[in-house]
C-alpha positions as CSV (number, residue, x, y, z in Angstrom):
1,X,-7.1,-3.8,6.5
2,X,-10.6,-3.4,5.0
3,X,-12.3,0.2,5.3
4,X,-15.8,1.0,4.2
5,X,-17.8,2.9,1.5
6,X,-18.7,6.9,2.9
7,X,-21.8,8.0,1.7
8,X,-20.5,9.9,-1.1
9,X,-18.3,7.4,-2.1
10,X,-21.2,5.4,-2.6
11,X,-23.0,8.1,-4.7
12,X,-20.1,8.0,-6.8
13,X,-19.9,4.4,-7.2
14,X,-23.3,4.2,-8.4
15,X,-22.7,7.4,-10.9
16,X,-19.9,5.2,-12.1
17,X,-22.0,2.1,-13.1
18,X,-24.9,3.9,-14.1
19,X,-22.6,6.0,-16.7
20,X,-20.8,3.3,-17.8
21,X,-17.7,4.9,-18.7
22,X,-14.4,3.2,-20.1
23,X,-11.6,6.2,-18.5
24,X,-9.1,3.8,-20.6
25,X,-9.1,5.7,-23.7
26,X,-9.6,9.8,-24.5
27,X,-11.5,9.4,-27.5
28,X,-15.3,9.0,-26.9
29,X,-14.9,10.5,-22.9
30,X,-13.9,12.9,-20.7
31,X,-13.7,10.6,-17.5
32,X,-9.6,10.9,-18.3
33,X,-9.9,14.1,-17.1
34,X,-11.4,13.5,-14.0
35,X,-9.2,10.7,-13.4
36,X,-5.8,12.8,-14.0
37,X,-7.7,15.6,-11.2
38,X,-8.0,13.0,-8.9
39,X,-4.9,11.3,-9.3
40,X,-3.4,14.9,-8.6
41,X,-4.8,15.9,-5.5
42,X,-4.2,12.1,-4.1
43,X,-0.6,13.2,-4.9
44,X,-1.0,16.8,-2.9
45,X,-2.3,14.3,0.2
46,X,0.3,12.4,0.1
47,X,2.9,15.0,-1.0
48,X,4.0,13.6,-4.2
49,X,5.2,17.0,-6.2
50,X,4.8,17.7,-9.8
51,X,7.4,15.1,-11.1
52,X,5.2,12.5,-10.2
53,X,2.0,11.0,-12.3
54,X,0.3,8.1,-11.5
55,X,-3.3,6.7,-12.8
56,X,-5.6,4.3,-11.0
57,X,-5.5,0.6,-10.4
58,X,-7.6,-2.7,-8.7
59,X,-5.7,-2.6,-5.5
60,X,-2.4,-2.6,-3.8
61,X,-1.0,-5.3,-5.8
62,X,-1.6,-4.3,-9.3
63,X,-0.5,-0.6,-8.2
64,X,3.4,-2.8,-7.1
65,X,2.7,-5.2,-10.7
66,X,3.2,-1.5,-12.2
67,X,5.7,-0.5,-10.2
68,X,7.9,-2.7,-10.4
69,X,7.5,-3.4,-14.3
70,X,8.6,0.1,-14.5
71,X,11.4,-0.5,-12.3
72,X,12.5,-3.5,-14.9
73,X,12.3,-1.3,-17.4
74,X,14.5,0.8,-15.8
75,X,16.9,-2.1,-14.9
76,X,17.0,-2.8,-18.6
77,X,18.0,0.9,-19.3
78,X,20.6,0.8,-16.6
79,X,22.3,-2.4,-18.9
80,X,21.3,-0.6,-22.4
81,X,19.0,-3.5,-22.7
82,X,14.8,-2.7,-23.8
83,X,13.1,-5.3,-22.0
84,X,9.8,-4.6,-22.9
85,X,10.7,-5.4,-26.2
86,X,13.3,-8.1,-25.6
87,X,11.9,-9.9,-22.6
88,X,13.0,-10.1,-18.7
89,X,15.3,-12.8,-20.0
90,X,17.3,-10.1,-21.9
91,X,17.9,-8.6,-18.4
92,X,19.2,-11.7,-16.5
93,X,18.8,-11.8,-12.5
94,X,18.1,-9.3,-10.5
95,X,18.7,-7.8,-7.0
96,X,15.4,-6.9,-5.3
97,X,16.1,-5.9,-1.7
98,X,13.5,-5.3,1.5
99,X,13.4,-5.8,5.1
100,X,9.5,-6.9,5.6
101,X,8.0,-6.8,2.3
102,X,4.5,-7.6,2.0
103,X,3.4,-11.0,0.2
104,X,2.3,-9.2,-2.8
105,X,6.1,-8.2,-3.6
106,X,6.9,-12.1,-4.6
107,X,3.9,-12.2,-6.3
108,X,4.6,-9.2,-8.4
109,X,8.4,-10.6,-9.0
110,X,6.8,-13.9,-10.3
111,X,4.3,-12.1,-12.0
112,X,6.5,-10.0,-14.4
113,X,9.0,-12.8,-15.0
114,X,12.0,-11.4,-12.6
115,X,11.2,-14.5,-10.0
116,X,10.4,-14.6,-6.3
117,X,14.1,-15.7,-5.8
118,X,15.2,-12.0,-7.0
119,X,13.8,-10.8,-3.5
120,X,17.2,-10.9,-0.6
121,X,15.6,-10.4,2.9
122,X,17.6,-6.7,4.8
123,X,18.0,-7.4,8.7
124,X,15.4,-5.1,10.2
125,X,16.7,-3.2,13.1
126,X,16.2,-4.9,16.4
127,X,12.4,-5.4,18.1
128,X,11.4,-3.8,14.8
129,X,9.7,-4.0,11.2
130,X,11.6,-1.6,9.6
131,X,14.9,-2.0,7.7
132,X,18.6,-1.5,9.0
133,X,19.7,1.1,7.0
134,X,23.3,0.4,7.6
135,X,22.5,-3.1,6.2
136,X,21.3,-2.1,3.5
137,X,23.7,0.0,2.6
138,X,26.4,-2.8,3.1
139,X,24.0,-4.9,0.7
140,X,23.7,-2.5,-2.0
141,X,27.8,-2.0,-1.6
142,X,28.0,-5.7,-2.3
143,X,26.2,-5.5,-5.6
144,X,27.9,-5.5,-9.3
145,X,24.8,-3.4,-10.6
146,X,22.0,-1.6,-10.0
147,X,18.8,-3.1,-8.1
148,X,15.4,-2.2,-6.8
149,X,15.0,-1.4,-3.3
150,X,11.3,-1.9,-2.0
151,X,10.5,0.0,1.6
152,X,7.7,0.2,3.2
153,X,5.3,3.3,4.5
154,X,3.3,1.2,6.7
155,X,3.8,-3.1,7.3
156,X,1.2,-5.3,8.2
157,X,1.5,-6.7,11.3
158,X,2.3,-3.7,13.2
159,X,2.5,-0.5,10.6
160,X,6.4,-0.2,11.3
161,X,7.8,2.6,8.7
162,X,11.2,2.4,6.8
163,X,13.2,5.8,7.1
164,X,12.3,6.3,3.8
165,X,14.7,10.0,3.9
166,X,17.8,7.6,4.8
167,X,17.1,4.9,2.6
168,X,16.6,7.6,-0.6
169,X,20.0,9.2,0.8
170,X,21.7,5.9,-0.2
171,X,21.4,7.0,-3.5
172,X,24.3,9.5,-3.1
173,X,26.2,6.3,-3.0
174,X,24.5,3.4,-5.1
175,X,22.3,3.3,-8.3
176,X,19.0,2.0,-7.1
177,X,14.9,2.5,-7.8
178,X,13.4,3.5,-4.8
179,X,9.9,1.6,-4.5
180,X,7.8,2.6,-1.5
181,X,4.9,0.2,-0.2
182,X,2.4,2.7,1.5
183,X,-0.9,1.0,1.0
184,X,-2.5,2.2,4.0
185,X,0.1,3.9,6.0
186,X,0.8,6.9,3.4
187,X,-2.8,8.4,5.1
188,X,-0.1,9.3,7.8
189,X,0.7,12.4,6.1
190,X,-2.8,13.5,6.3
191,X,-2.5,14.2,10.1
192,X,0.4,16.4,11.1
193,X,1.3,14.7,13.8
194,X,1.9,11.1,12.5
195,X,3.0,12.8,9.2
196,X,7.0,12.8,10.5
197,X,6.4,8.8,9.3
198,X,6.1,9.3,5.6
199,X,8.8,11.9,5.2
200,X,10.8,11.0,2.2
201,X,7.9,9.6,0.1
202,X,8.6,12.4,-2.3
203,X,11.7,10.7,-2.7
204,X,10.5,7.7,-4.0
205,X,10.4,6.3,-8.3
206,X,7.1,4.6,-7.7
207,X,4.6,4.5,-4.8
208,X,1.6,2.3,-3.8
209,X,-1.4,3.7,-2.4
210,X,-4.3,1.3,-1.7
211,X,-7.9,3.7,-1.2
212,X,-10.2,0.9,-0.4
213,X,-8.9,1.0,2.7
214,X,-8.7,4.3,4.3
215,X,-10.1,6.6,1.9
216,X,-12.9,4.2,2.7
217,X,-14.1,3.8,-1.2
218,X,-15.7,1.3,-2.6
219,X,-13.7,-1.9,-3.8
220,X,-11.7,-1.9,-6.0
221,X,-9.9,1.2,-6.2
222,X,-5.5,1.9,-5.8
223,X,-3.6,4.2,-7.0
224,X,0.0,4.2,-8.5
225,X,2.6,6.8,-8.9
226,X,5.9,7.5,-10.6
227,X,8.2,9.8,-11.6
228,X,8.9,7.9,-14.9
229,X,6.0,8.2,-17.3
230,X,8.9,7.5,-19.9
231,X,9.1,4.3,-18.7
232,X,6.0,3.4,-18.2
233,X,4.5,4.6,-21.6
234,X,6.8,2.1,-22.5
235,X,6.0,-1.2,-20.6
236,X,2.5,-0.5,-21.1
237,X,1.9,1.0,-24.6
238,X,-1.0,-0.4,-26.7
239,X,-0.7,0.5,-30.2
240,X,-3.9,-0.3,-32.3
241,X,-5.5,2.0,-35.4
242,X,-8.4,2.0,-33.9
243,X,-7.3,3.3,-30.7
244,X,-5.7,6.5,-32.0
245,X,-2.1,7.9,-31.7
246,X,-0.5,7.9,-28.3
247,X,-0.5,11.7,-27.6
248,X,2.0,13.8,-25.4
249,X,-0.8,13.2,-22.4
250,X,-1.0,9.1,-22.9
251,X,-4.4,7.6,-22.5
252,X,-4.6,5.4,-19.7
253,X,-4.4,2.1,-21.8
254,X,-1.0,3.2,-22.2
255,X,0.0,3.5,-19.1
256,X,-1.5,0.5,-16.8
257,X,-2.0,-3.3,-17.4
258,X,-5.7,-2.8,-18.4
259,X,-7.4,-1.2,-21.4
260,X,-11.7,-1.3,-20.1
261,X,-12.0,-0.9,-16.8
262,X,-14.3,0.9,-14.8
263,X,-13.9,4.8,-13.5
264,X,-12.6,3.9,-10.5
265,X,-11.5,7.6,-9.9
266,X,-15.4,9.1,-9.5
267,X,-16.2,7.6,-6.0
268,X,-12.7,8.6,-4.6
269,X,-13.3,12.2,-6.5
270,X,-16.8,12.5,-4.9
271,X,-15.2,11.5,-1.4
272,X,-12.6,14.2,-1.8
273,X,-14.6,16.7,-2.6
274,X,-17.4,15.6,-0.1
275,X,-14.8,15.7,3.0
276,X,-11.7,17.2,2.0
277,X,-8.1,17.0,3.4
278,X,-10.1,17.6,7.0
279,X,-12.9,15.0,6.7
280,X,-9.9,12.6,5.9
281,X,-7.8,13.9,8.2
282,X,-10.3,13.2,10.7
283,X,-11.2,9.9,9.9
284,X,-7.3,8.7,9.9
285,X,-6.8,10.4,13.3
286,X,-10.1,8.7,14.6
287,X,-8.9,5.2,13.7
288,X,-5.3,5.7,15.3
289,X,-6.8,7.2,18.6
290,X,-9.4,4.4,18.5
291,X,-6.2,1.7,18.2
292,X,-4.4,2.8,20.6
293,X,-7.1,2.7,23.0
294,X,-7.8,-0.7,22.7
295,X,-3.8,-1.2,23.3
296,X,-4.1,0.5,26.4
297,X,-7.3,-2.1,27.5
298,X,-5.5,-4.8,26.4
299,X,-2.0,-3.9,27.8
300,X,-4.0,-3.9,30.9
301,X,-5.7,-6.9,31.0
302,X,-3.7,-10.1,32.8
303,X,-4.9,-12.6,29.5
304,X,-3.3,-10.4,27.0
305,X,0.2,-9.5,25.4
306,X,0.5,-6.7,23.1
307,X,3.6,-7.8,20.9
308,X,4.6,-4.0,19.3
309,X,3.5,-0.5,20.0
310,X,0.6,0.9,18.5
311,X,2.2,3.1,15.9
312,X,-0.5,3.8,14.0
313,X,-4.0,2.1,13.4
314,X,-2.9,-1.9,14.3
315,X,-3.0,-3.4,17.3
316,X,-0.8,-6.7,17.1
317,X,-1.1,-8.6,20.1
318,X,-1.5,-12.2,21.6
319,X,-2.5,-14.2,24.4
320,X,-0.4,-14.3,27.5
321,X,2.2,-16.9,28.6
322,X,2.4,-20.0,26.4
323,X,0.9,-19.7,23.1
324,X,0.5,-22.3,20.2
325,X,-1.2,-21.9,16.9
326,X,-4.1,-23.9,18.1
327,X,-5.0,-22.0,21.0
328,X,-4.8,-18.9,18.1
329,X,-7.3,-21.0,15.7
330,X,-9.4,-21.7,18.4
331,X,-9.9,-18.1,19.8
332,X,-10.2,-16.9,16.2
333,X,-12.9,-19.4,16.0
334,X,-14.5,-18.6,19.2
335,X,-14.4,-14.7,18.1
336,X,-16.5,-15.2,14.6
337,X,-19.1,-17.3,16.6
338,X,-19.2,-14.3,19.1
339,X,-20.3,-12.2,15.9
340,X,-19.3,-9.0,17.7
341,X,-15.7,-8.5,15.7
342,X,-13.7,-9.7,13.2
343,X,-9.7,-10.1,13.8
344,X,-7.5,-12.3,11.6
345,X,-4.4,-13.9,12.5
346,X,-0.8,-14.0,12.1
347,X,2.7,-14.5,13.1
348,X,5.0,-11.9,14.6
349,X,8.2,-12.3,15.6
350,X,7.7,-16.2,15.2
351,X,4.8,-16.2,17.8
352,X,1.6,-17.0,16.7
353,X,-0.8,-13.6,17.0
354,X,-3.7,-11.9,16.3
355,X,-4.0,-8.0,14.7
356,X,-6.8,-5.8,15.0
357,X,-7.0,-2.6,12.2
358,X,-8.8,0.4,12.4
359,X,-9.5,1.9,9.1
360,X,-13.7,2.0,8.6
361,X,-14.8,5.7,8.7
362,X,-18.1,4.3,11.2
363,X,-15.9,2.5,14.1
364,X,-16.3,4.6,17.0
365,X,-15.3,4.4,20.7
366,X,-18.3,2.5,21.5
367,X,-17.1,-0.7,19.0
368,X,-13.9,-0.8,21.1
369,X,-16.0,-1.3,24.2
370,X,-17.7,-4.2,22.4
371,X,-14.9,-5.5,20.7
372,X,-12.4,-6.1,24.0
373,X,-15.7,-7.1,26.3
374,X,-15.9,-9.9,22.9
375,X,-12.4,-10.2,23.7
376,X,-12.1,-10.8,27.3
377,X,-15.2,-13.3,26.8
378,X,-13.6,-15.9,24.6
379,X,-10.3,-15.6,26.4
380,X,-12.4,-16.4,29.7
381,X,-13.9,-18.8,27.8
């Protein structure tokens, strides 16, 4: 899922090296200022409210690294226990509980010391991606404690959605930290009539947003919210002389893994103020109308099988009748020498596949012309 750099995105990329600013600390800049304006109309796209804050990151992963170290932290308040201060070890297993969680969810739970083994697979309802709420709910019944459940706004192979309303109603019932995976598919909310998919998001204790893909900014740029600053200002504080006290608006340093880093927020500022909700709106509604209508050519070709409907911007689909992960490797092959596309492989529903993602602001109808014709070439071939 790789987008592309706008134009003014680009302009603010360059602004951002050739002003050299470290947004970490509040002392010698203002660039924490423009970060916390960007951060808070992100949240207004996405329709995070007030209660949530949130600060920029690398990418999708470091945005769930943050997440779900405050999460810990909140598991350690949940047992009276301060595990920033005490260690994960203080805090003893955990319960971490998804239906199709991406890859960088284990490497998160290694990461911050709670283990890959912490993450119990939820059936996913049937011919789907996204979690059986009923499951779940048995899951979380079966627990003796709280536990983090993660959900997603958007999987991989075929941009399936959790009902993220259902999932948060759960909490009526068990004590739980909601966090919500929406790397690429919380853009839904930008166009109203795809936006039904992210409903509940405002529900969530931490979301990921990944804007190197379709806010189409420069890498690397994420973003990461919460509703627990507390917590976070915890996990992440940095307290040095030199850096100054930790004032009742943290610095950045305080709040995310890094101290320098660059200001990540200026090309995604310059984009949103160069397009707007519309411009973005457009360029998300684009990509999904563009997806679907290579669906529809290959649903209709007699060499293809489209494994899942095209819910959003992917297009998972594979070669009719019998297929091995040779015959896969081989067309992928045969595609890169054809230099007209790029598609990278995978497995869905234990057949070997291929996915196609829409999410550069250029792709236009003409590339899906080309990029089925490439297609329908190697198949032949």
């Amino acid at each position: 899922m790789t987008g592309g750099a706008t134009p003014a995105s680009l302009a603010g990329d360059w602004l951002t090296s050739a002003y050299d600013q470290n947004p970490a600390s509040g002392m010698d800049s203002s660039a924490q200022d423009l970060e916390r304006e960007t951060v808070g109309w992100l949240g207004e796209l996405f329709g995070l409210g007030a209660e949530f804050s949130g600060a920029f990151v690398t990418g999708a992963t470091m945005s769930t690294v943050t997440g779900l170290a405050i999460a810990r932290e909140w598991l350690g308040e949940r047992a009276g226990v301060a595990v920033s201060e005490e260690g994960a070890a203080a805090l003893g297993p955990v319960a971490v509980l998804s239906g199709s969680p991406h890859s960088s969810i284990s490497k998160a739970l290694s990461f911050l010391g709670m283990g890959r083994s912490a993450l119990r697979k939820v059936p996913e309802l049937p011919g789907r991606e996204a979690v059986d709420v009923a499951k779940l709910d048995e899951m979380l019944g079966a627990l003796d404690g709280p536990a983090i459940v993660v959900a997603n706004a958007g999987t991989v192979n075929t941009v399936d959605f959790d009902d993220l309303r259902a999932i948060a109603a759960l909490k009526e019932q068990h004590d739980f930290w909601l966090h919500v995976d929406a790397a690429f598919g919380g853009f839904a909310a930008l166009a109203p009539e795809h936006a039904t998919l992210t409903a509940g998001l405002d529900q969530a204790d931490s979301v990921v947003v990944d804007l190197h893909k379709w806010l189409n900014v420069p890498y690397d740029s994420a973003v990461q919210f919460t509703r627990r600053r507390d917590l976070q200002l915890r996990v992440f504080s940095n307290n040095a002389a030199y850096l100054g006290e930790i004032g009742e608006i943290p610095d950045f340093l305080h709040l995310t893994p890094e101290n320098s880093r660059r200001l990540r927020a200026l090309p995604a500022w310059f984009s949103l103020v160069a397009y707007g909700r519309d411009g973005h709106r457009e360029i998300v509604e684009r990509c999904v109308e563009l997806a679907r209508d290579l669906g529809r050519r290959l649903d209709g070709s007699p060499r293809w099988q489209v494994l899942a409907p095209v819910r959003l911007n992917v297009v998972c689909f594979t070669l009719a009748g019998d297929v091995t992960q040779a015959r896969i490797d081989a067309l992928v092959d045969g595609i890169a020498e054809d230099g007209t596309t790029f598609l990278t492989p995978t497995v869905y529903d234990g057949r070997p596949a291929l996915r196609a993602a829409f999410s550069n602001w250029r792709t236009t109808a003409a590339d899906v012309e080309r990029v089925f014709g490439a297609l329908e070439r190697v198949a032949a071939g």
